[in-house]
C-alpha positions as CSV (number, residue, x, y, z in Angstrom):
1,X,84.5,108.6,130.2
2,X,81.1,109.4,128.3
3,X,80.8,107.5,125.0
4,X,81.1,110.5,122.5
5,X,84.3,111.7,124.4
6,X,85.6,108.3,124.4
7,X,85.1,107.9,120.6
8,X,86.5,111.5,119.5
9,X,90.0,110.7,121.7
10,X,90.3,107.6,119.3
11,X,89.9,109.3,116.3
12,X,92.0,112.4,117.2
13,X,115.1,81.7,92.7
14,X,117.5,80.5,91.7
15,X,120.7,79.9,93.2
16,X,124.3,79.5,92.4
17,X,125.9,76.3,93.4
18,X,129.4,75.5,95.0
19,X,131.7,78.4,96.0
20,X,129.9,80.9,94.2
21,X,127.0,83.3,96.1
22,X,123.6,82.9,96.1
23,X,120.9,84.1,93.6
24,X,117.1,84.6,94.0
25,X,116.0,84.5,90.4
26,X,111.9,85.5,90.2
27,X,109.7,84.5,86.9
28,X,107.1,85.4,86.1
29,X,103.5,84.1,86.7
30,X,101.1,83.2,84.4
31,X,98.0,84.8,86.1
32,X,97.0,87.2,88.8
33,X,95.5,84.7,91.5
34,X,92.1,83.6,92.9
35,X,89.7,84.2,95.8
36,X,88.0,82.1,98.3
37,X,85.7,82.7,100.4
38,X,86.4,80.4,103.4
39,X,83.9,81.7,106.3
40,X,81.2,84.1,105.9
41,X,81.3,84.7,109.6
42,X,83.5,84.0,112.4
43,X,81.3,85.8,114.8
44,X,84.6,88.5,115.4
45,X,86.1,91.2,112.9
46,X,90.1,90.0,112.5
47,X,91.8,93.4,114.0
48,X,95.2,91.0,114.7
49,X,96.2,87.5,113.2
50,X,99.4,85.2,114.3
51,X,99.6,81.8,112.5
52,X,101.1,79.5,114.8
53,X,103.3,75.9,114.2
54,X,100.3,73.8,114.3
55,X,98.6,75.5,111.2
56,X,96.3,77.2,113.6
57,X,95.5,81.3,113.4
58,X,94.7,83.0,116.6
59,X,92.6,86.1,115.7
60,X,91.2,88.7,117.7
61,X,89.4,91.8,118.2
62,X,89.2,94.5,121.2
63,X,86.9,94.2,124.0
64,X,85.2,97.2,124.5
65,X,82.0,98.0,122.0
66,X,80.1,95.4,123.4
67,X,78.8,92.0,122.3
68,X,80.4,89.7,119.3
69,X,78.1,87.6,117.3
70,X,79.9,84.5,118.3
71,X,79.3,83.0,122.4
72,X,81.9,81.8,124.7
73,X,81.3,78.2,125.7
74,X,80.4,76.6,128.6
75,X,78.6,80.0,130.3
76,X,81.8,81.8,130.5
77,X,81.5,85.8,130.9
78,X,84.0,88.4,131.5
79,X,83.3,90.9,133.5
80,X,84.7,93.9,133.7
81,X,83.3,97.5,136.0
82,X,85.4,99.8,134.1
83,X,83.6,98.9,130.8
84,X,81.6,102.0,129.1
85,X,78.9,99.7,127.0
86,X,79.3,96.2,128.9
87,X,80.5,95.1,132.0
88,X,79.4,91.4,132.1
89,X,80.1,89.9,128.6
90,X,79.5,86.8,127.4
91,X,80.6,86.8,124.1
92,X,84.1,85.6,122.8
93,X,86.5,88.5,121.5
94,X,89.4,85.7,120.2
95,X,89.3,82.5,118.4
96,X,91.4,80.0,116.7
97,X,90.8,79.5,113.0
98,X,92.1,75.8,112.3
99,X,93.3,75.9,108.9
100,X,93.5,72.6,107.7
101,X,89.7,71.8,108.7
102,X,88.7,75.3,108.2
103,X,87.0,75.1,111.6
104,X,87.6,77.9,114.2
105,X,86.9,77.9,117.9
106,X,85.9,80.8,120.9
107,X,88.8,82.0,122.7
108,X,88.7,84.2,126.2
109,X,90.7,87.2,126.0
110,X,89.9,88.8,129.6
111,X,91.6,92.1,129.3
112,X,91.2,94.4,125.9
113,X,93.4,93.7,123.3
114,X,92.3,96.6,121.4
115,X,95.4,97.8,118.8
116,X,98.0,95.5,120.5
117,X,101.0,93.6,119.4
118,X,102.8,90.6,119.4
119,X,105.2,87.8,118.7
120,X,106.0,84.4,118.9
121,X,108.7,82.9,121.6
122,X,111.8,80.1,120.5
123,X,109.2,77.5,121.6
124,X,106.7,78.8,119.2
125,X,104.3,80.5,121.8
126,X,102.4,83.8,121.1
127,X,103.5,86.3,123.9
128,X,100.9,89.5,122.8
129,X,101.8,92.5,124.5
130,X,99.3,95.8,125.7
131,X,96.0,97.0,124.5
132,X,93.2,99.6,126.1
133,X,92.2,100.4,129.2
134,X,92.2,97.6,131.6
135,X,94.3,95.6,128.6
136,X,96.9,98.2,128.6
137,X,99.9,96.8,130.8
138,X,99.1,93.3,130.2
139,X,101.2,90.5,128.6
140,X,99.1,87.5,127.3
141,X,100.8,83.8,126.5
142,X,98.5,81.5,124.1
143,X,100.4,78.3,123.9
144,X,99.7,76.1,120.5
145,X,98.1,72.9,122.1
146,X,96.8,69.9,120.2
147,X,93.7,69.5,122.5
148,X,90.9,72.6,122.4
149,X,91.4,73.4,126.1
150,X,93.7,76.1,125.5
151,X,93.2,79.5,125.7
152,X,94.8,82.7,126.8
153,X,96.5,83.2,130.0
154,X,97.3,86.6,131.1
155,X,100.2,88.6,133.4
156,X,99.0,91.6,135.4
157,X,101.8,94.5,134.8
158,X,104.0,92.3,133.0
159,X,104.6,95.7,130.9
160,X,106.3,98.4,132.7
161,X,104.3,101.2,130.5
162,X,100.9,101.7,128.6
163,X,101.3,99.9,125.4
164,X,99.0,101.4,122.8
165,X,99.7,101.3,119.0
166,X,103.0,99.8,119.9
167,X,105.4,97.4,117.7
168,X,106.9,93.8,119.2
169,X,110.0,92.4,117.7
170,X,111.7,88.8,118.7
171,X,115.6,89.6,119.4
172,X,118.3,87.3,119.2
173,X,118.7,86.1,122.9
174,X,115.0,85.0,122.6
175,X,113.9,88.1,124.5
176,X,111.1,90.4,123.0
177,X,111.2,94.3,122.5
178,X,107.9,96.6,122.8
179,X,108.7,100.0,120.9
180,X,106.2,103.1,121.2
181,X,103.3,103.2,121.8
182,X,100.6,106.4,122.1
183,X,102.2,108.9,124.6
184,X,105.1,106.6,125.0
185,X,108.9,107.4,123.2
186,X,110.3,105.0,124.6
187,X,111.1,100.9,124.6
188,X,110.9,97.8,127.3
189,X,111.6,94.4,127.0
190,X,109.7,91.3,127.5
191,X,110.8,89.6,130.1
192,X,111.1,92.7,132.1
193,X,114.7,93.9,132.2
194,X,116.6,93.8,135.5
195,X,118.6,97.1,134.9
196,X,115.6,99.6,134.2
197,X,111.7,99.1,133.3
198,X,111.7,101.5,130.1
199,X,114.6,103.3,127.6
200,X,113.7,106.3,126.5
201,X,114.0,107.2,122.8
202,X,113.6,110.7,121.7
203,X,113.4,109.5,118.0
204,X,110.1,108.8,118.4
205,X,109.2,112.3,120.1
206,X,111.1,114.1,117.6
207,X,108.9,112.4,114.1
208,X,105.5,113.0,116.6
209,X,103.0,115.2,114.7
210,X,101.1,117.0,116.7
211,X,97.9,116.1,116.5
212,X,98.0,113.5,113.9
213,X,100.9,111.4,116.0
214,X,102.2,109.8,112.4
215,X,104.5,107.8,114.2
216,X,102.3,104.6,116.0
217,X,103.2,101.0,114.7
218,X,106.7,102.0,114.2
219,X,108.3,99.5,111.6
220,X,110.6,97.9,113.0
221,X,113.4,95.2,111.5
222,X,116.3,93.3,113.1
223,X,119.2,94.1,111.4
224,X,121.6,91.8,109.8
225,X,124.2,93.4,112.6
226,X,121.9,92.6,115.4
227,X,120.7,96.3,116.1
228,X,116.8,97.1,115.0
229,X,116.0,99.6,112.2
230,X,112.9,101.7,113.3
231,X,111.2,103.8,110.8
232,X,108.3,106.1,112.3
233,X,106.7,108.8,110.5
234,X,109.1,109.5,107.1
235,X,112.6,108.4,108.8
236,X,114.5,105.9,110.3
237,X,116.9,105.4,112.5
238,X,119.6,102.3,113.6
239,X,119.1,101.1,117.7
240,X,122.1,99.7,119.5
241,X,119.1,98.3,122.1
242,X,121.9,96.6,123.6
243,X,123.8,99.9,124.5
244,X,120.7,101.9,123.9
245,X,122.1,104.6,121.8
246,X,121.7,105.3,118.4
247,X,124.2,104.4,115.8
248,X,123.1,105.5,112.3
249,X,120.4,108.1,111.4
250,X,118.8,107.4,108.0
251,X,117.4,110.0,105.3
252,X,113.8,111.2,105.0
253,X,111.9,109.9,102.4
254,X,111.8,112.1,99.5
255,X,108.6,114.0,99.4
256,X,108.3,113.9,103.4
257,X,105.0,112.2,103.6
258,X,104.2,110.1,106.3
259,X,103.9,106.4,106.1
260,X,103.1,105.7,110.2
261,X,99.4,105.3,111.5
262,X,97.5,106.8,110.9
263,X,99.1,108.1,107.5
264,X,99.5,104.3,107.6
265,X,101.5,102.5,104.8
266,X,103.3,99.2,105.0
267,X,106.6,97.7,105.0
268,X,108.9,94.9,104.7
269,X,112.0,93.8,104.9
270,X,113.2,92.3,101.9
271,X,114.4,89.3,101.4
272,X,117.9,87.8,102.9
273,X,120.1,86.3,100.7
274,X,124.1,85.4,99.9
275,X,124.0,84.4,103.5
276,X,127.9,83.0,103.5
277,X,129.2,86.8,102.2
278,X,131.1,88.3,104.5
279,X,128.6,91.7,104.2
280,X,125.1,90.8,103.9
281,X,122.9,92.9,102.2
282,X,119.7,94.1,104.2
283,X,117.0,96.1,101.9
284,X,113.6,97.7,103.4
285,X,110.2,98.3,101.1
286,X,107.7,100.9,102.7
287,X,104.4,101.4,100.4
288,X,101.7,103.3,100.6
289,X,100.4,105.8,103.3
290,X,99.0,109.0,103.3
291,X,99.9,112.7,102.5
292,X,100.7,115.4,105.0
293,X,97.5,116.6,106.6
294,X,95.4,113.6,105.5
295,X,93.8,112.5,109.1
296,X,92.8,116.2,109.5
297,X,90.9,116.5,106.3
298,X,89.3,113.1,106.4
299,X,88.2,114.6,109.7
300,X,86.3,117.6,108.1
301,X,84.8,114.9,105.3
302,X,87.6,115.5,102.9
303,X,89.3,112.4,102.0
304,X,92.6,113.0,99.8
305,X,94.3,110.3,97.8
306,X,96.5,107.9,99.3
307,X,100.5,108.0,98.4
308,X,101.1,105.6,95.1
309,X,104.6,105.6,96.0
310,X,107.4,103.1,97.4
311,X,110.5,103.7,98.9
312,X,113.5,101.2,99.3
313,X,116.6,101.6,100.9
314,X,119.5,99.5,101.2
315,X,119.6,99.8,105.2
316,X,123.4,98.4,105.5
317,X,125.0,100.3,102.7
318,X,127.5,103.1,104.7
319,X,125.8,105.9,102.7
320,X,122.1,105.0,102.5
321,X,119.6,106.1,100.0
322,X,116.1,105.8,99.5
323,X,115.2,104.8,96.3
324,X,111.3,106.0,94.8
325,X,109.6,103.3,92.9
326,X,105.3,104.2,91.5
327,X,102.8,101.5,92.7
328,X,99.9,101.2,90.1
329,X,97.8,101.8,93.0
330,X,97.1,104.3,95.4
331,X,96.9,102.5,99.1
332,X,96.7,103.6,102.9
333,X,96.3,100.9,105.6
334,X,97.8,98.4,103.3
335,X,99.2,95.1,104.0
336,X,102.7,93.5,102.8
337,X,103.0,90.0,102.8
338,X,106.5,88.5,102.2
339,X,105.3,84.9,99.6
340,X,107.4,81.8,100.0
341,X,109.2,82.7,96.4
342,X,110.6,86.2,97.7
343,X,107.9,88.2,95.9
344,X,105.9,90.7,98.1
345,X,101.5,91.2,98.4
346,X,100.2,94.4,98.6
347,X,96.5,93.3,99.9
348,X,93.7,95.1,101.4
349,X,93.4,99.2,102.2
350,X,91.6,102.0,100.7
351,X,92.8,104.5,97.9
352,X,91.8,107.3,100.0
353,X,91.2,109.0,103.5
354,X,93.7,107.6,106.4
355,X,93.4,105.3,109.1
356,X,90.9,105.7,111.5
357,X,87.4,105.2,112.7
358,X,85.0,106.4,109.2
359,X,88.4,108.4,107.6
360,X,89.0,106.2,104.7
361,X,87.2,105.0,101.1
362,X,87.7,104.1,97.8
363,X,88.6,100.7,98.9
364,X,91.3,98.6,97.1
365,X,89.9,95.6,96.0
366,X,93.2,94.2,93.6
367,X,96.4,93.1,95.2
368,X,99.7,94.1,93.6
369,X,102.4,91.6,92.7
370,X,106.0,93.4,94.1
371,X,108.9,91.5,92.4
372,X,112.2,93.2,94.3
373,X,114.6,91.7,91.9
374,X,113.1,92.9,88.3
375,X,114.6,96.0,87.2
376,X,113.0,99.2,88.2
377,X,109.6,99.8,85.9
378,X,109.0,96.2,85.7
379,X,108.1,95.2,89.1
380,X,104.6,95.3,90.5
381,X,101.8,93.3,88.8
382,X,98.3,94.1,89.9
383,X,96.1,90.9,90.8
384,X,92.3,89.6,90.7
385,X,90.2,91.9,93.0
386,X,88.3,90.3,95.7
387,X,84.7,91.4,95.7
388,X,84.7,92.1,99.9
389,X,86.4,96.0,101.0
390,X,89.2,95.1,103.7
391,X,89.5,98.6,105.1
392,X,90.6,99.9,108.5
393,X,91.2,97.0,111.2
394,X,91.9,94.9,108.6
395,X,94.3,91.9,108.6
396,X,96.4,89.0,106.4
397,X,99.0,86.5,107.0
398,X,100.7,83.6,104.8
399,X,99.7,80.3,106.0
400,X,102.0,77.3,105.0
401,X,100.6,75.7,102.1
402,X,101.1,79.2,100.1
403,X,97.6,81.2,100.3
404,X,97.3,84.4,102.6
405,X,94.5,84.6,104.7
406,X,92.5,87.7,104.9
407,X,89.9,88.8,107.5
408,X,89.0,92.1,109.3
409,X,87.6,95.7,108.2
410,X,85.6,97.5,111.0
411,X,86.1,101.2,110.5
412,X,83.8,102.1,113.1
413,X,83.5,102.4,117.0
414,X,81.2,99.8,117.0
415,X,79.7,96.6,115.1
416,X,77.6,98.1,112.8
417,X,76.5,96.1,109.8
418,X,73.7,98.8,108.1
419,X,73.4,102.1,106.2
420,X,77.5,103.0,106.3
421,X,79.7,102.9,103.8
422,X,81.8,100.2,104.9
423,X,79.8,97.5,107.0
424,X,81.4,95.6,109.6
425,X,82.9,92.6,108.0
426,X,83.2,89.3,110.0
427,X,84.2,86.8,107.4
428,X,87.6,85.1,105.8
429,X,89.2,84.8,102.8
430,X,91.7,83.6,101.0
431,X,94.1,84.4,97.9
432,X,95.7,81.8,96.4
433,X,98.8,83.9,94.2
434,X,99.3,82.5,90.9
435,X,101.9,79.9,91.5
436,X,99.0,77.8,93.2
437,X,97.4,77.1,89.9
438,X,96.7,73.3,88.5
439,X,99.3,74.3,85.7
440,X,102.2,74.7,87.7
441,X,101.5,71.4,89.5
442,X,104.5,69.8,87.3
443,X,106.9,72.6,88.3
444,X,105.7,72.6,92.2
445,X,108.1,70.4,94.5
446,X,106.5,68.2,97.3
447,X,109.3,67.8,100.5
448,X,109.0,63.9,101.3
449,X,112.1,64.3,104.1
450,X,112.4,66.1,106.2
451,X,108.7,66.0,108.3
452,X,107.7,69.2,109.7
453,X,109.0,70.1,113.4
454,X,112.8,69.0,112.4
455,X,115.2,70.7,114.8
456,X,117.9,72.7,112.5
457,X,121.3,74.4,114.4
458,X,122.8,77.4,113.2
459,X,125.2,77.2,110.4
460,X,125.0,73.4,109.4
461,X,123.9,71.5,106.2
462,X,120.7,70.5,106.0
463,X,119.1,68.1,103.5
464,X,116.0,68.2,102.5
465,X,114.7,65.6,99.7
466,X,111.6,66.7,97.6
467,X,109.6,65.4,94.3
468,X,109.5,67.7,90.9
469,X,107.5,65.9,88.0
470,X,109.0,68.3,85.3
471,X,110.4,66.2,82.8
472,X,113.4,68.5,82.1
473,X,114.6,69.9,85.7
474,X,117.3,72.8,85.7
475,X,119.0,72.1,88.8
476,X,120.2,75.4,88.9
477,X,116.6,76.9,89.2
478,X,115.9,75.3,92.5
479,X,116.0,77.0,95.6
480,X,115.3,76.9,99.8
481,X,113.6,79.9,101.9
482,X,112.3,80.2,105.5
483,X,110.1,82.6,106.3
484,X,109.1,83.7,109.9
485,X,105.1,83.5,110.7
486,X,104.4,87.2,111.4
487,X,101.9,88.9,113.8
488,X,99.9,91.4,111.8
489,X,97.6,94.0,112.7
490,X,96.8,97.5,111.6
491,X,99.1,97.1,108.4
492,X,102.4,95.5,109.8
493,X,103.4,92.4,109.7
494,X,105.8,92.3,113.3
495,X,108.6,89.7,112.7
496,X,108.1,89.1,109.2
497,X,111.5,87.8,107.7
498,X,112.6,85.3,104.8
499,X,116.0,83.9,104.2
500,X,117.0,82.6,100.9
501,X,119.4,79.7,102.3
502,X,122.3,78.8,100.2
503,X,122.3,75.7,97.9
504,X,125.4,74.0,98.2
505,X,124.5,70.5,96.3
506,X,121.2,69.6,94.3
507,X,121.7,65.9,93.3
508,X,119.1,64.3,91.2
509,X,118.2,61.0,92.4
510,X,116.1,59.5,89.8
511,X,112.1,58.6,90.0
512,X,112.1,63.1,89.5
513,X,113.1,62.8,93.5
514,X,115.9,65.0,94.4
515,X,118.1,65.5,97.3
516,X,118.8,69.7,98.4
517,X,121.6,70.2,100.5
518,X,121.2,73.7,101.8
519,X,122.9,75.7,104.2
520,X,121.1,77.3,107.9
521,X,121.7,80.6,108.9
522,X,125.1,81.0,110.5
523,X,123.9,83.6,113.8
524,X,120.7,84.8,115.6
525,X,121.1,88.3,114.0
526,X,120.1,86.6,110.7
527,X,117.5,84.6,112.0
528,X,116.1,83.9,115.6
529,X,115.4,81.1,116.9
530,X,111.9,79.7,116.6
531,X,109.9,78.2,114.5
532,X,110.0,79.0,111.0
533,X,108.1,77.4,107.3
534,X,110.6,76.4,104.9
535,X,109.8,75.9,101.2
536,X,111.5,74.1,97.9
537,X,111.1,76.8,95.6
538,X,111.4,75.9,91.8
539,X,111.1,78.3,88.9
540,X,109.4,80.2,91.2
541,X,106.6,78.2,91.8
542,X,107.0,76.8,96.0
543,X,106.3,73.6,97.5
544,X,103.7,73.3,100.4
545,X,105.8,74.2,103.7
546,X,107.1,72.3,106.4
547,X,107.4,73.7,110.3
548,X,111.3,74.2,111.2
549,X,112.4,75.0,114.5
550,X,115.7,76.7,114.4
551,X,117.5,76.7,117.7
């Protein structure tokens, strides 16, 4: 297809001890964070991020525009006929950012990536999943290795359908799910299934705007029952993927705005806690996104102002309803970042426009602070702005010692780093929230036992001894989350999830050491097994994490 064609198709805690339940309490911080910039240039723009268990981040692009400003090694070229602008390329699409020594390293992607989706395997591998063109029915593995002779390795067909602007979720028997995609209503599962290739799902025909689609990068959640929430375009619906029917059909969103790409907001699912109730409580958070018509008008040069909204919604109550909470700041192409304490980030975007090549501006330079359990009114506290726009194809994920790491923002068909609004932007940051600061090193707790890459069971005490210097510790304010890595890309964060595990004994043992006895998740359906980072949080201020496998 010619270029100009090809471009206009794309842009059409606290806790109670002992019997009693569980109880996240959230303080609050000080001050609104800091920024670092780590690498001015990594040679790639960071569409998609995954942090993996050795504290390593594989990021990557698409293949398709041509030449990166970063080589592969050792002569190594992919080449590919069906490319438009270059069919022998020698330049590296992927890397692998080493966080500790703040190194990174060319990867070979050899298929296009472009707008794909992932997630990460019990044994902690990254199984991404589709892409563009010769990218689009592929599955690629990148296994975590200690060495750097690792890289991707790719399956041919391993998807039954094209997989474009689709959403991966981790299940609880360790298979993965592929929902959606452009032109596709239905759903597969990775490893193929034996009984049929694809499932159709006429939910996600039914919120398809014509046009505008509003319904790619479905959000999608496992529920606390073992079926998936999806939420595409302003409603949601509960899966039974297992019988493939539908079981619950959720309200629209007051207002009826979209919050799907590219009207794209953001959304998480809140934290889990009072896991040994009978009923467990499951709450989504969608911010963000852009009014009705948006992607048409930024289109014809107009660019209309983002949605400054929230909704939440308590997706296990038997009569759901979602409840409208005011951001102080417009955002579209947002990210949402679930912090080791159970607060939410609300980092990167624009204020304006939608998502899509050139359709957004205004960027957002200040994250917002989300605090789900403050009353209403009191919640979201807006942070230090970076100085660098993270607009479309932008990206962010926690890493284990408590910053997020930010990269990405290429709203345009190509690398182009002159005379636009937006230039393409190859480096890294990092924000460091509030409970990082020097003064809250007497509050933060430092894990001495267990090491990281301790094998947990389901539904069995744990202990976990750590070191608070506070002179005066309230027992009673300490507390124990996991958190699932998440792969994120165009403003969701795939298998993002955090569990606030019951305390059932804090003993102090004197020297300020103290011994946690805490509680696993008791099934799959609450958490699945892989690897997860698990935290000692204190008056809301976390320890550095450790890497827990959970099997």
């Amino acid at each position: 297809m010619s270029i100009p064609t090809f471009i206009f198709s794309i842009l059409l805690s606290h806790l109670l001890f002992a019997s009693q339940q569980c109880h996240l309490i959230l303080t609050s911080a000080a001050d609104a964070g800091r920024w670092k910039l780590l690498q001015t240039s990594i040679g790639i723009s960071a569409m998609h991020m995954q942090l993996l268990r050795n504290d390593r981040v594989v990021i990557f692009d698409r293949t398709d525009f041509g030449k990166s400003n970063l080589s592969l090694p050792n002569r190594k070229c992919r080449n590919d006929p069906t490319e438009v602008v270059l069919k022998l390329d020698c330049s590296a699409h992927s890397i692998e950012y080493d966080v500790p020594s703040n190194k990174f390293r060319a990867l070979m992607v050899q298929t296009d990536v472009w707008c794909s989706s992932g997630a990460t395997t019990p044994d902690g591998n990254l199984v991404q999943a589709g892409g563009f063109n010769d990218g689009e029915r592929r599955v690629r593995i990148f296994n975590p290795c200690s060495d750097r002779d690792c890289d991707w390795q790719e399956i041919p067909n391993g998807l039954a359908a094209r997989r474009w602007y689709a959403t991966s979720h981790i299940l609880p028997d360790g298979r993965q799910i592929v929902v959606g995609g452009r032109r596709q209503f239905n759903y597969e599962f990775i490893p193929k299934s034996i009984v049929a290739n694809t499932f159709n799902l006429p939910f996600l025909l039914e919120t398809n705007d014509v046009g505008a689609e509003n319904n790619l990068y479905p959000f999608v959640f496992l529920n606390v029952d073992g079926n998936l929430f999806i939420f595409a375009n302003n409603r949601a619906i509960l899966l039974d993927y297992v019988k493939y029917k539908v079981v619950k059909t959720y309200p629209t969103i007051p207002g009826g705005d979209p919050r799907s790409y590219p009207s794209t907001g953001s959304a998480v699912l809140l934290p889990l806690k009072d896991l040994k109730t009978a009923a467990i409580q499951a709450e989504v958070l969608i911010c963000g996104g852009a009014p009705k018509g948006s992607f048409f008008q930024a289109a014809r040069g107009n660019f209309v102002r983002a949605l400054n909204t929230c909704a939440r919604i308590t997706i296990t109550d038997p009569n759901p309803q979602w409840v409208m909470e005011t951001m102080p700041l417009a955002r579209v192409m947002g990210d949402m970042i679930l912090l080791p304490n159970g607060n939410v980030l609300l980092i990167n975007g624009a204020s304006s426009g939608s998502a899509g090549w050139e359709m957004g501006r205004n960027p957002v330079l200040s994250p917002v602070l989300y605090r789900p359990d403050n009353r209403i009114g009191s919640r979201f506290e807006t942070q230090k702005p970076t100085t660098i726009p993270r607009m479309y194809h932008s990206s962010s994920v926690l890493l284990r010692d408590g910053r997020v790491l930010v990269g990405g923002s290429n709203p345009h068909a190509f690398y182009n780093f002159t005379s636009v609004f937006f230039p393409t932007e190859l480096s890294l940051e990092a924000f460091s929230p509030a409970y990082l600061d020097a003064k809250f090193n007497g509050l933060r707790p430092k894990i001495v036992y267990p090491n990281s890459i301790s094998g947990f069971r389901y539904k069995k005490t744990i202990t976990i001894q750590v070191v608070i210097t506070d002179e005066d510790v309230a027992e009673n304010s300490v507390s124990v989350t996991m958190v699932a890595p998440a792969f994120n890309t165009h403003s969701f964060s795939m298998n993002q999830r955090l569990l606030v595990l019951c305390d059932d004994k804090v003993k102090a043992l004197g020297n300020s050491a103290y011994s946690i006895e805490a509680t696993t998740p008791s099934s799959p359906n609450l958490a699945p097994a892989g690897f997860y980072l698990l935290f000692v949080v204190y008056q809301d201020i976390p320890s550095q994490g450790i890497w827990v496998k959970l099997q």
